[in-house]
Each structure stands twice: as structure tokens, then as C-alpha cells.
N, C-alpha and C positions, 0 to 999 in steps of 0.2 A: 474563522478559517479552520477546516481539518487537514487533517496531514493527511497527504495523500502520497502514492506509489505508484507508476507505471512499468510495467516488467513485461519484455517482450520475450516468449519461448518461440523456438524454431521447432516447426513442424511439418509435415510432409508435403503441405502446400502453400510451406512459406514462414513467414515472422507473424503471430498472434499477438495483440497487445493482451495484458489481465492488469485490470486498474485495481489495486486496493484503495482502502479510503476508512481512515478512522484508528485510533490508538490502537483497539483491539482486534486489529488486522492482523492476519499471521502469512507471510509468505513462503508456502513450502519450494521447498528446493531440491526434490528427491535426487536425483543427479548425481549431487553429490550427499548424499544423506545431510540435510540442514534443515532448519527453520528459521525465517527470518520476521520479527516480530516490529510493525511499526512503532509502538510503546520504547525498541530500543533504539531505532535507528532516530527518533525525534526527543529520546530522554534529556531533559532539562531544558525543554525549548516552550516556550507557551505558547498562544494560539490564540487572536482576537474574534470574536464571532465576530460572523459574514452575515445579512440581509440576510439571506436563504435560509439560513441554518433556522431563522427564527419562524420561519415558513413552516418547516419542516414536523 
């Protein structure tokens, strides 16, 4: 299994989902000047491969 993200931004016609997906996912957050890095928000957690992954 990968870590995954869904971050919805508001835009002029409405709420967008942006799915990230994977350690080295970076989610910018210009907004507020940030960056948000999956690698941190999932640090020290592990992750069983999935069927698919082996697909892949």
C-alpha cells in the first residue's frame, strides 16, 4: 500500500480534488507560501505492498 493524499483547492468553479500518491509527493501550498511533503506527514509509518503495486 502507498500513502496517498487528497487536497481539495477552491476555484472559480467550485472545489478541485489533486490526489497525490507516493513518499516522494510534494504538496505545494502557495497560499500560504509552504510545502507539504508526503515522506513527512507518513514519517515512521510502513506500508504493506498491495496486489497492484506488483502489477505496476
Amino acid at each position: 500500500m502507498a500513502p496517498v493524499a487528497l487536497l481539495y483547492r477552491r476555484e472559480a468553479e467550485g472545489w478541485q480534488p489533486e490526489l497525490f500518491e507516493g513518499l516522494e509527493a510534494v504538496i505545494a501550498l502557495p497560499e500560504i507560501g509552504a510545502r507539504l511533503a508526503l515522506a513527512e506527514i507518513y514519517d515512521g509509518l510502513t506500508f504493506a505492498p498491495r496486489v497492484t503495486d506488483a502489477i505496476r
